[in-house]
N, CA, C and O atoms as a CHARMM CRD file, in Angstrom:
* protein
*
  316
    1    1 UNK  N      0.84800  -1.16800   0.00000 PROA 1      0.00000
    2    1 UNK  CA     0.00000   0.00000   0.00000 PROA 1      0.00000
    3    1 UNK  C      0.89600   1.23500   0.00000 PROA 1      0.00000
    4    1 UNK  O      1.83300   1.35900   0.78900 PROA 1      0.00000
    5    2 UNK  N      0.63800   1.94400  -0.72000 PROA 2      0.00000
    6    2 UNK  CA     1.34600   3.32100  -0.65900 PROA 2      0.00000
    7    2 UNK  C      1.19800   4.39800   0.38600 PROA 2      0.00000
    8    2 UNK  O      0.18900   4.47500   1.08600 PROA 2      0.00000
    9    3 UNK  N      2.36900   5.35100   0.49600 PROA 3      0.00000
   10    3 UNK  CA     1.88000   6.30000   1.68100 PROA 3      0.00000
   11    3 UNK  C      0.65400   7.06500   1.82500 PROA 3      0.00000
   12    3 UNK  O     -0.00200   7.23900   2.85200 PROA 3      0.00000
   13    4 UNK  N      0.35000   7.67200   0.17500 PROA 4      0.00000
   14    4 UNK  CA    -0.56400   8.17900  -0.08600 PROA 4      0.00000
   15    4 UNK  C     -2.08200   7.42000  -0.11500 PROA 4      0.00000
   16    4 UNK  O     -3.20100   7.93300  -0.11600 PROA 4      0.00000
   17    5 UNK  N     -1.66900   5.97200  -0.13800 PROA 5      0.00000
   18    5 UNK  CA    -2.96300   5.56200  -0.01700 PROA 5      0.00000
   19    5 UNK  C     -3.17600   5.04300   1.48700 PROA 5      0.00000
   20    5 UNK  O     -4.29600   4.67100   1.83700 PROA 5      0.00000
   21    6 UNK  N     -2.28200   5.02800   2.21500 PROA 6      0.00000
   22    6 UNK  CA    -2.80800   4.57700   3.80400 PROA 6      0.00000
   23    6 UNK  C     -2.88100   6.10100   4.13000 PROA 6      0.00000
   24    6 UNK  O     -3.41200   6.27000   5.22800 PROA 6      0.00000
   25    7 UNK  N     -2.54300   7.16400   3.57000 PROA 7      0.00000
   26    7 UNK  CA    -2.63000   8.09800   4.40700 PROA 7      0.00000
   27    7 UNK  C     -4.46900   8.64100   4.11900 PROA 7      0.00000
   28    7 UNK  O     -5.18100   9.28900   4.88700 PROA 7      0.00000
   29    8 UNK  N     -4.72500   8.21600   3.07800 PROA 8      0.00000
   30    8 UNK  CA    -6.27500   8.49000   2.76100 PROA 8      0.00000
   31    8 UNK  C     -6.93200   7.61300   3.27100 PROA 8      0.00000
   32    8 UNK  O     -7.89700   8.17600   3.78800 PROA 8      0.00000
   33    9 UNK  N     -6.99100   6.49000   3.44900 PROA 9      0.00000
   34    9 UNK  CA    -7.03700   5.77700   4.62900 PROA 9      0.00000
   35    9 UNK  C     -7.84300   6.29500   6.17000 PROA 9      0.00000
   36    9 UNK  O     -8.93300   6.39800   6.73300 PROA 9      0.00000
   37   10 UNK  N     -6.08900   6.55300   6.34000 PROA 10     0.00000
   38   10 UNK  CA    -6.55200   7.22500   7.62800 PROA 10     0.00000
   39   10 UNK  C     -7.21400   8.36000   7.87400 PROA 10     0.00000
   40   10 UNK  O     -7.79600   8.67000   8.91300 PROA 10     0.00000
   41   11 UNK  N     -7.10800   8.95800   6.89800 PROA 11     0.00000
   42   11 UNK  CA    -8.19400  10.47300   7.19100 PROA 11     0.00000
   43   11 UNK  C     -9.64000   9.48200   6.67200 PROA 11     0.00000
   44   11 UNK  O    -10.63100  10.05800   7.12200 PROA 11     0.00000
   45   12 UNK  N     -9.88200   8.74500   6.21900 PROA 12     0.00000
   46   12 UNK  CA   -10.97100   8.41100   5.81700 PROA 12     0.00000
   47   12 UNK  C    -11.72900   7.90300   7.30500 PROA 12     0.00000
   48   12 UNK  O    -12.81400   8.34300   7.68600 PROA 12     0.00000
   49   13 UNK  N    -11.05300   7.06900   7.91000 PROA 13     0.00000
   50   13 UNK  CA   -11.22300   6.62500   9.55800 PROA 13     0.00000
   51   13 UNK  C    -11.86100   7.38800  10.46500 PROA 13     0.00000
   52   13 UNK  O    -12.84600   7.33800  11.20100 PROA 13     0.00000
   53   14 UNK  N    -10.53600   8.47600  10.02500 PROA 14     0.00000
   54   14 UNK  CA   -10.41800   9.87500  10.79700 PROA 14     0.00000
   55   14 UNK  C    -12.20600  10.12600  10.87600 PROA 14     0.00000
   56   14 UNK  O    -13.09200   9.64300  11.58100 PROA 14     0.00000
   57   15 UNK  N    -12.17500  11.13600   9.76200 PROA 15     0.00000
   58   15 UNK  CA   -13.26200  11.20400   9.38100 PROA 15     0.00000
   59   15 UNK  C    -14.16500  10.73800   9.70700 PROA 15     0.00000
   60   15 UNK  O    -14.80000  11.46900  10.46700 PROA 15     0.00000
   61   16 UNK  N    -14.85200   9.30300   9.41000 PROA 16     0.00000
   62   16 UNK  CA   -15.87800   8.54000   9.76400 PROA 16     0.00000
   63   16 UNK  C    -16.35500   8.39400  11.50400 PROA 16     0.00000
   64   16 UNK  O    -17.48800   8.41900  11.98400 PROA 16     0.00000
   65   17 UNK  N    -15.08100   8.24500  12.15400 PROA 17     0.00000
   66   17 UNK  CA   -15.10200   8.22100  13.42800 PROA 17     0.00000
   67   17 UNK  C    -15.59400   9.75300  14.00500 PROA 17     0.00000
   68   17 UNK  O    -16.17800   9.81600  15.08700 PROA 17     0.00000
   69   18 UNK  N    -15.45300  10.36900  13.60400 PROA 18     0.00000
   70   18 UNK  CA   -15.45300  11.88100  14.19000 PROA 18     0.00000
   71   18 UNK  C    -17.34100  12.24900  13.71800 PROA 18     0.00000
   72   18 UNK  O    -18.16200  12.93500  14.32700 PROA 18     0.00000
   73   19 UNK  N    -17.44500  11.67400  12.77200 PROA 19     0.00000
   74   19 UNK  CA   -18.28600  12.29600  12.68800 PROA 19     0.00000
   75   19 UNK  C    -19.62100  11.16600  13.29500 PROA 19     0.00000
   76   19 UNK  O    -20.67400  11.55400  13.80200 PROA 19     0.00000
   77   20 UNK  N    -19.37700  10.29800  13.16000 PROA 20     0.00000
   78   20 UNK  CA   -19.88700   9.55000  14.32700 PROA 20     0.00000
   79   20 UNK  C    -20.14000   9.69900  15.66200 PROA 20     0.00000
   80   20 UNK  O    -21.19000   9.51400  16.27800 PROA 20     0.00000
   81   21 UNK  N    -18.79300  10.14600  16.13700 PROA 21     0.00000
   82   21 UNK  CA   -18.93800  10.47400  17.85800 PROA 21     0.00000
   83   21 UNK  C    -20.04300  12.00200  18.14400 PROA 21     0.00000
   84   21 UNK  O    -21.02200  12.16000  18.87300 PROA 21     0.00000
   85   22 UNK  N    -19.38100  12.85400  17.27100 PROA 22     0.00000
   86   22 UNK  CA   -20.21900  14.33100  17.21500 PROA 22     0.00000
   87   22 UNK  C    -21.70600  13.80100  16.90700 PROA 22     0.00000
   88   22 UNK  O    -22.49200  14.20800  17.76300 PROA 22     0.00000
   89   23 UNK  N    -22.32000  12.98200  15.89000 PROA 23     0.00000
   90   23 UNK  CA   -23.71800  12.82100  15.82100 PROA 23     0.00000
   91   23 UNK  C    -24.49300  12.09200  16.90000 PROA 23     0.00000
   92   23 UNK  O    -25.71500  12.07500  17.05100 PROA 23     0.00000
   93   24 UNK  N    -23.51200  11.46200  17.65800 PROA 24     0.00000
   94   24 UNK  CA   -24.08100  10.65000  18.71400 PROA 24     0.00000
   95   24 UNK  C    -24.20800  11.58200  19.94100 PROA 24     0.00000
   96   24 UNK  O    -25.03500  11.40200  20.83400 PROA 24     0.00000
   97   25 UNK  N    -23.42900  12.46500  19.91000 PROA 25     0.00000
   98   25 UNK  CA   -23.25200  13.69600  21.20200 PROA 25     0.00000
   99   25 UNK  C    -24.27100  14.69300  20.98100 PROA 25     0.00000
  100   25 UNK  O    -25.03600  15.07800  21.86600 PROA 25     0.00000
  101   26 UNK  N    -24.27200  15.15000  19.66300 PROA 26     0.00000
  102   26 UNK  CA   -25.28800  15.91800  19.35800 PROA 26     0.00000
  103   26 UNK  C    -27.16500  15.01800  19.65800 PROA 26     0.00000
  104   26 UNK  O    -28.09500  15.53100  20.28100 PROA 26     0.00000
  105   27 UNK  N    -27.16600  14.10500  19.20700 PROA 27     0.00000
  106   27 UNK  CA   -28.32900  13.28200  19.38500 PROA 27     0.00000
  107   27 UNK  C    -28.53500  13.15600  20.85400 PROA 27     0.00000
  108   27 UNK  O    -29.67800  13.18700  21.31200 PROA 27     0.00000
  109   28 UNK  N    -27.47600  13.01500  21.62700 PROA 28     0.00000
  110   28 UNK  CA   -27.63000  12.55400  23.18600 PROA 28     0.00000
  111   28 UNK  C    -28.01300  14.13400  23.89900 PROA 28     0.00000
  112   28 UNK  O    -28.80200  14.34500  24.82000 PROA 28     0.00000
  113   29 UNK  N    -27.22900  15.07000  23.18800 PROA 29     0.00000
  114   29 UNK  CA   -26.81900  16.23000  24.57200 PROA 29     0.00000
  115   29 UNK  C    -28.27900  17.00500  24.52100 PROA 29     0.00000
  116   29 UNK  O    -29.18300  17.14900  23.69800 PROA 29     0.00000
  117   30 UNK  N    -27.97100  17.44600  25.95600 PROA 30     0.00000
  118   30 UNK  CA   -29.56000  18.37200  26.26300 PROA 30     0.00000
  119   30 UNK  C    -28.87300  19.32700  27.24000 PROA 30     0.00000
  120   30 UNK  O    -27.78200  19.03300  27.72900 PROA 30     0.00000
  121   31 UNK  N    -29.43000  20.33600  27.49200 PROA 31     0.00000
  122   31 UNK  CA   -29.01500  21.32400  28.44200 PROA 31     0.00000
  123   31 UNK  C    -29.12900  21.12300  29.75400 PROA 31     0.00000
  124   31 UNK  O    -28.90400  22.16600  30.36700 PROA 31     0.00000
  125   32 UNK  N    -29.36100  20.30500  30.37400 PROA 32     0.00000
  126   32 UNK  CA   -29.28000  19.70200  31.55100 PROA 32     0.00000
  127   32 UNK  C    -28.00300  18.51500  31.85300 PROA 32     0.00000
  128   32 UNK  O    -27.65600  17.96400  32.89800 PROA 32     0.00000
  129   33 UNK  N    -27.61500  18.43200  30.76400 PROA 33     0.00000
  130   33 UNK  CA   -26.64800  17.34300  30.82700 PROA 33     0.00000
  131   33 UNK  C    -25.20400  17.85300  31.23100 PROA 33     0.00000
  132   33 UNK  O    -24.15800  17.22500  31.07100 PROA 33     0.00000
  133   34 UNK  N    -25.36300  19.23300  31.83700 PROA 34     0.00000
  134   34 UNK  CA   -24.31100  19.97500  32.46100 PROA 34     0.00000
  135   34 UNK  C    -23.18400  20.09500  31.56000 PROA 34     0.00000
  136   34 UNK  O    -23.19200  20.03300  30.33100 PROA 34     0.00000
  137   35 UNK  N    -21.83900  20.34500  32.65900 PROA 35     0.00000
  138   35 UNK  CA   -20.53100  21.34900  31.52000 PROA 35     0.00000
  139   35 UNK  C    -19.55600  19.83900  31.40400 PROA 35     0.00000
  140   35 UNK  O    -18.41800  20.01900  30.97200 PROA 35     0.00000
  141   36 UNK  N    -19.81300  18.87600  31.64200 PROA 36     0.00000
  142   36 UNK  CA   -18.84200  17.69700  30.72200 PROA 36     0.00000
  143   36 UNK  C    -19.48100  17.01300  29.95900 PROA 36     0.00000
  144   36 UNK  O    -19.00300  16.00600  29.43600 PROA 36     0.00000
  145   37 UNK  N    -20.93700  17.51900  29.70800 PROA 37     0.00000
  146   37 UNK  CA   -21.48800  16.92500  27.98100 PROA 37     0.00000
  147   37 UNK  C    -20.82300  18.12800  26.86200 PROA 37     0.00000
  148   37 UNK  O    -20.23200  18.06000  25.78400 PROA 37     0.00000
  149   38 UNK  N    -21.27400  19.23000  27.76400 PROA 38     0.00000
  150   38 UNK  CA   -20.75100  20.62900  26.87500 PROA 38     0.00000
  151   38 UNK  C    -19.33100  20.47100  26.47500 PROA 38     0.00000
  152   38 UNK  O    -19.09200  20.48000  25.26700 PROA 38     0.00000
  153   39 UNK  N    -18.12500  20.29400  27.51500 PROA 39     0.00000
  154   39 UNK  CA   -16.88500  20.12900  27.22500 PROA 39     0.00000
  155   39 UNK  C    -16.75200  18.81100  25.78100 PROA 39     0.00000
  156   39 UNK  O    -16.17100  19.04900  24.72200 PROA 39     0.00000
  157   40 UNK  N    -17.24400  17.86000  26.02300 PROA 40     0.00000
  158   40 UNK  CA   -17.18200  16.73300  25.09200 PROA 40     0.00000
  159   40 UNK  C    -17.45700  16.85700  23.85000 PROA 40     0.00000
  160   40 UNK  O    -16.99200  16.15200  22.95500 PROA 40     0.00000
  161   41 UNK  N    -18.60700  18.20500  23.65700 PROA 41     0.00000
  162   41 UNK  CA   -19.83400  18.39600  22.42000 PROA 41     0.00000
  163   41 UNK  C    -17.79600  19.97100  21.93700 PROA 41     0.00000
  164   41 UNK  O    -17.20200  20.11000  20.86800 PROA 41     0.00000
  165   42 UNK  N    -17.62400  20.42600  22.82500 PROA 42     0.00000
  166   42 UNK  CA   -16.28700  21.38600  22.07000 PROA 42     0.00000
  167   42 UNK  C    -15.49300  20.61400  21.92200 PROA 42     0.00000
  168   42 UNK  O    -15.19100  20.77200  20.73900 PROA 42     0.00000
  169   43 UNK  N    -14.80900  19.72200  22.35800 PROA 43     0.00000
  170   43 UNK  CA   -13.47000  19.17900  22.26700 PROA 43     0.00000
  171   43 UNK  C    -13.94500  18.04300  20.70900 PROA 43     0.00000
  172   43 UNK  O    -13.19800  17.81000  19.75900 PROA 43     0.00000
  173   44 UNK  N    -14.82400  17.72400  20.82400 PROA 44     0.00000
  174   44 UNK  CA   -15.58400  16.73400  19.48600 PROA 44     0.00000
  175   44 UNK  C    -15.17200  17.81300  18.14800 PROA 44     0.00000
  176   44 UNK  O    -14.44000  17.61500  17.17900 PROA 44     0.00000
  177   45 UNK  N    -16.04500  19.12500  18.58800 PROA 45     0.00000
  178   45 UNK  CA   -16.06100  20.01300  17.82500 PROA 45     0.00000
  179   45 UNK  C    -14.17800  20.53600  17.05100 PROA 45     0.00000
  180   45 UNK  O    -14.01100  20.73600  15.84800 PROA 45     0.00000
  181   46 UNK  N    -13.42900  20.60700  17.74800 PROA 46     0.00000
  182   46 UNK  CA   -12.43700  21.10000  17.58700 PROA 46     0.00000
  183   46 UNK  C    -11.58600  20.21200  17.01600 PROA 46     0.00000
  184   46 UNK  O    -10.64100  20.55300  16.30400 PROA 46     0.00000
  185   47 UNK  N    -11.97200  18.65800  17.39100 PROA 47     0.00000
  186   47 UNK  CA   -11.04900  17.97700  16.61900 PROA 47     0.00000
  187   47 UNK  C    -11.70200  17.02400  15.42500 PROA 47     0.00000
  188   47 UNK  O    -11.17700  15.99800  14.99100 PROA 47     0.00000
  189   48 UNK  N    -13.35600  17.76900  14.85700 PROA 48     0.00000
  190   48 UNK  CA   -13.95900  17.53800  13.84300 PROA 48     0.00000
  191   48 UNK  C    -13.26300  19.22600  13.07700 PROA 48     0.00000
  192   48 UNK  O    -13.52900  19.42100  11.89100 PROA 48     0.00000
  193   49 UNK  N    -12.60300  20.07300  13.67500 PROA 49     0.00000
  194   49 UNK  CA   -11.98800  20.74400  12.46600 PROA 49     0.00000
  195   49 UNK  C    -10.97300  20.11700  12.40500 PROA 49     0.00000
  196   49 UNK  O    -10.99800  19.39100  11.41200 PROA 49     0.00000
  197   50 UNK  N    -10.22500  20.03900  12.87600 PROA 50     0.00000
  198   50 UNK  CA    -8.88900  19.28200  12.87000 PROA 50     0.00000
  199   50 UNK  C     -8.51300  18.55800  11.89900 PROA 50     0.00000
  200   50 UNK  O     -7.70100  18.93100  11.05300 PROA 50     0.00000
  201   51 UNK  N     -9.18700  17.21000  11.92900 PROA 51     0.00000
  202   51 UNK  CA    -9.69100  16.74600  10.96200 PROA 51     0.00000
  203   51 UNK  C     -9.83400  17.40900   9.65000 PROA 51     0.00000
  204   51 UNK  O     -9.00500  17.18600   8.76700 PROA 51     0.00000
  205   52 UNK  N    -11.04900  18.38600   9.42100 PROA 52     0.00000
  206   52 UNK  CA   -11.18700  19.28500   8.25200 PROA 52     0.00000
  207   52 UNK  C     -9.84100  19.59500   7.32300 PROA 52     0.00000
  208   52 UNK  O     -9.44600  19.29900   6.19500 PROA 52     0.00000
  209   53 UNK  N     -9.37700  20.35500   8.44800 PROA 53     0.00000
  210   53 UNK  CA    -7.93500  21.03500   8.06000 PROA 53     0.00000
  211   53 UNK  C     -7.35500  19.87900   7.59200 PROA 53     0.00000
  212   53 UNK  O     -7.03000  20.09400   6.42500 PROA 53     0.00000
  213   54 UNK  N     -7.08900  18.86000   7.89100 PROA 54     0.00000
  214   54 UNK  CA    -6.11600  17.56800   7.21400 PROA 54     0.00000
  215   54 UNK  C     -6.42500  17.40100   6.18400 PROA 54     0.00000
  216   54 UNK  O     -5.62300  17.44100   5.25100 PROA 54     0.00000
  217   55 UNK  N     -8.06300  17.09100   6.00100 PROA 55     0.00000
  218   55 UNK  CA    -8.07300  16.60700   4.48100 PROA 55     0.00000
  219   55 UNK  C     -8.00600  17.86500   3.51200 PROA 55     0.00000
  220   55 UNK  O     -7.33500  17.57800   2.52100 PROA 55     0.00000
  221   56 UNK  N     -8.42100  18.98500   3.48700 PROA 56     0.00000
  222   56 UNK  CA    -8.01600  20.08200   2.61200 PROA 56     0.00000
  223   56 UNK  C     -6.92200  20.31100   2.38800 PROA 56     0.00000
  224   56 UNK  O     -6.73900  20.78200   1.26600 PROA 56     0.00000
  225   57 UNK  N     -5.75300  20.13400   3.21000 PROA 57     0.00000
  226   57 UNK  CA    -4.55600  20.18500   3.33900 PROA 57     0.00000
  227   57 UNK  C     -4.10800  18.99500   1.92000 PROA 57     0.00000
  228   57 UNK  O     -3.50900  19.20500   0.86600 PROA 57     0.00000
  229   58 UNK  N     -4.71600  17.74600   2.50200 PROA 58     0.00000
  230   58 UNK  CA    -4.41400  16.62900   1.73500 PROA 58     0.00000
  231   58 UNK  C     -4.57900  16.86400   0.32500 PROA 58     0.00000
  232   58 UNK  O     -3.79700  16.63000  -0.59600 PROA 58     0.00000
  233   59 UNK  N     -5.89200  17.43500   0.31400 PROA 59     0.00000
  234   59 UNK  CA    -6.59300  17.43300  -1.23200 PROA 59     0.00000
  235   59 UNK  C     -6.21100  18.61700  -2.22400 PROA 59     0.00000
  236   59 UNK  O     -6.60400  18.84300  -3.36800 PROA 59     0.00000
  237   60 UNK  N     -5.45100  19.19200  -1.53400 PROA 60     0.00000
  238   60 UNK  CA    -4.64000  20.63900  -2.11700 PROA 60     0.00000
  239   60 UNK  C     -3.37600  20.05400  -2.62500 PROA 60     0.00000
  240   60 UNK  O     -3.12200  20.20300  -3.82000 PROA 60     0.00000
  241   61 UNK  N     -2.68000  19.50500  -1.97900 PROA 61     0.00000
  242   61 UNK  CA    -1.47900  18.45800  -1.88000 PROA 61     0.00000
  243   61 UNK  C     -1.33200  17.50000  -2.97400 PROA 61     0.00000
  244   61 UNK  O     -0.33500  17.39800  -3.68800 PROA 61     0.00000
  245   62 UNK  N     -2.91700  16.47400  -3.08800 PROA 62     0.00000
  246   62 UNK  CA    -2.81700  15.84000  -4.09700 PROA 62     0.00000
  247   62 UNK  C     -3.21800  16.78800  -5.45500 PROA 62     0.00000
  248   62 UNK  O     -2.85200  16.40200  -6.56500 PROA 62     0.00000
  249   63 UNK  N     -3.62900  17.46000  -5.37400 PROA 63     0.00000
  250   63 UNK  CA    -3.75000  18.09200  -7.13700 PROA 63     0.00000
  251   63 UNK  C     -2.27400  18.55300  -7.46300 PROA 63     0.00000
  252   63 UNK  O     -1.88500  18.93500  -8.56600 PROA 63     0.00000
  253   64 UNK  N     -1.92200  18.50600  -6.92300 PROA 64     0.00000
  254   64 UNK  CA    -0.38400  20.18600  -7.07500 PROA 64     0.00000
  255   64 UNK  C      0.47900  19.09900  -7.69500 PROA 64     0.00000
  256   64 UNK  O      0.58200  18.12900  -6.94400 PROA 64     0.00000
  257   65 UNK  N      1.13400  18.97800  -8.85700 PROA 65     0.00000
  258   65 UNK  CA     2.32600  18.18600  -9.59700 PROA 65     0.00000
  259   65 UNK  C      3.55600  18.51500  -8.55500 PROA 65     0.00000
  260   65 UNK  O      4.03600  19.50500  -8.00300 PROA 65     0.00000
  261   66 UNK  N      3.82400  16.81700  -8.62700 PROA 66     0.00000
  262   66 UNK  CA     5.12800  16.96200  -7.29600 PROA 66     0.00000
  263   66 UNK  C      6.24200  17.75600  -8.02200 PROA 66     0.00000
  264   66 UNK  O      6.85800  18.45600  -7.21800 PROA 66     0.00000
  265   67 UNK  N      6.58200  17.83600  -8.98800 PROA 67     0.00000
  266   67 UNK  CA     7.96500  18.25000  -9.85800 PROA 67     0.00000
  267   67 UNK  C      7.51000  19.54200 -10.41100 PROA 67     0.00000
  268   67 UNK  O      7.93100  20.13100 -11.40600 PROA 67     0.00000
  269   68 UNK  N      6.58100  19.87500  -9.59200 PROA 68     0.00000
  270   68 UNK  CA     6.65300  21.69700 -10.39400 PROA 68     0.00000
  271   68 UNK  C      7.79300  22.50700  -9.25700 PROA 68     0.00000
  272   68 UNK  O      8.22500  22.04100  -8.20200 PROA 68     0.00000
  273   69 UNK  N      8.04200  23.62700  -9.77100 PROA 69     0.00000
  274   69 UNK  CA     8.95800  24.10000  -9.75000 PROA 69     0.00000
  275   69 UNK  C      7.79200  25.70800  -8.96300 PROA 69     0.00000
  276   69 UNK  O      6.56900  25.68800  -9.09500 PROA 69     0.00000
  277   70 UNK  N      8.47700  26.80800  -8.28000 PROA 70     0.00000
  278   70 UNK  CA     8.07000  28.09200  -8.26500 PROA 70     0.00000
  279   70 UNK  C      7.08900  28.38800  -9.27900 PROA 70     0.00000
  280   70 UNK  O      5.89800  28.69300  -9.21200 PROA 70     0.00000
  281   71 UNK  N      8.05000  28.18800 -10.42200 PROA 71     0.00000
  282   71 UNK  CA     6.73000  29.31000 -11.49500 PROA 71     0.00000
  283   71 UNK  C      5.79900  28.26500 -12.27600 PROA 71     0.00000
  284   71 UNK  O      5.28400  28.40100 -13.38600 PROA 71     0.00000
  285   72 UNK  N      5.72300  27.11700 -11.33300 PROA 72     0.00000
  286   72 UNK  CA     4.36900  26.10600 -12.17900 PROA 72     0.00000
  287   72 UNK  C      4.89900  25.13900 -13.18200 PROA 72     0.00000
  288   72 UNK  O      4.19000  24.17000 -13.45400 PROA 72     0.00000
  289   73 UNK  N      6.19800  25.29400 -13.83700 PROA 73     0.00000
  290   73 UNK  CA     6.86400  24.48100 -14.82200 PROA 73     0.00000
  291   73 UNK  C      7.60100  23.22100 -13.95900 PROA 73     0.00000
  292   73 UNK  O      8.15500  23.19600 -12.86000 PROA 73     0.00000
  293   74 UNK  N      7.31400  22.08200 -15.09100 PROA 74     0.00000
  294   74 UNK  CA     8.75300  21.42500 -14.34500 PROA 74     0.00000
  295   74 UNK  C     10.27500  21.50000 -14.57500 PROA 74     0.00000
  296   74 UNK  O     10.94000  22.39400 -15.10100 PROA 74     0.00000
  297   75 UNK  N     10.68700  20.19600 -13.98300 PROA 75     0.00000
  298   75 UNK  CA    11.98600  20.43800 -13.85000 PROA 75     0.00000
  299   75 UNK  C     13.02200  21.26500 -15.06100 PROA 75     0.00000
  300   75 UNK  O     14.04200  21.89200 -14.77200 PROA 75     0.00000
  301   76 UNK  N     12.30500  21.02800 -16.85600 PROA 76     0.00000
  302   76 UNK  CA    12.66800  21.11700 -17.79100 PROA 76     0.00000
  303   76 UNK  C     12.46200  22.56100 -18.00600 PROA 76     0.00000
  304   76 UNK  O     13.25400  22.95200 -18.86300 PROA 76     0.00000
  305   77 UNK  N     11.81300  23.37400 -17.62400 PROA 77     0.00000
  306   77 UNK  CA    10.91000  24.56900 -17.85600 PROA 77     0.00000
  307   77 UNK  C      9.88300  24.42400 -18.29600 PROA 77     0.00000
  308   77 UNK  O      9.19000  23.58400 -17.72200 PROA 77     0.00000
  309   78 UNK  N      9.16300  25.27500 -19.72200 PROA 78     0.00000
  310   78 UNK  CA     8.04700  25.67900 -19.90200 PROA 78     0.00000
  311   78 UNK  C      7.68500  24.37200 -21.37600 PROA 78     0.00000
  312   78 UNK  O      8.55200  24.20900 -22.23500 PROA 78     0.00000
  313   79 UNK  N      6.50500  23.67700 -21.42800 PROA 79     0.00000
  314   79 UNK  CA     6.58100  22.86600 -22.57500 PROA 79     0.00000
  315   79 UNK  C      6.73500  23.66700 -23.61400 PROA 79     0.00000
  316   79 UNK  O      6.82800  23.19600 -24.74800 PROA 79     0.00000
């Protein structure tokens, strides 16, 4: 398996898991359920961006040609 493909992989996990736990917190939490449902429903929250940020990161990453150079050309220059 390649890096690039366990690493999609794991954000895929990532992902799935996160958004799992947040729908189950969100489904469970009520305002009575005091400040360590609340803490759980932010810390969920913060590392469902977290997450975010990885795969945009990723998906920016994979479009971009590994052998371009500064001005967009590769190694050869301009075709």
């Amino acid at each position: 398996m390649s890096e690039r493909s366990s690493e999609r992989t794991a954000l895929v996990l990532l992902s799935a898991t996160a958004v799992l736990l947040l729908g189950g917190q969100l489904l469970t939490w009520s305002a009575e359920d005091g400040a360590f449902s609340a803490l759980v429903l932010v810390l969920l929250l913060l590392w469902s961006a977290v997450i975010a940020v990885r795969v945009v990161r990723f998906l920016r990453r994979d479009r971009r040609p590994d052998d371009a150079g500064p001005d967009g050309h590769g190694p050869d220059g301009p075709a």
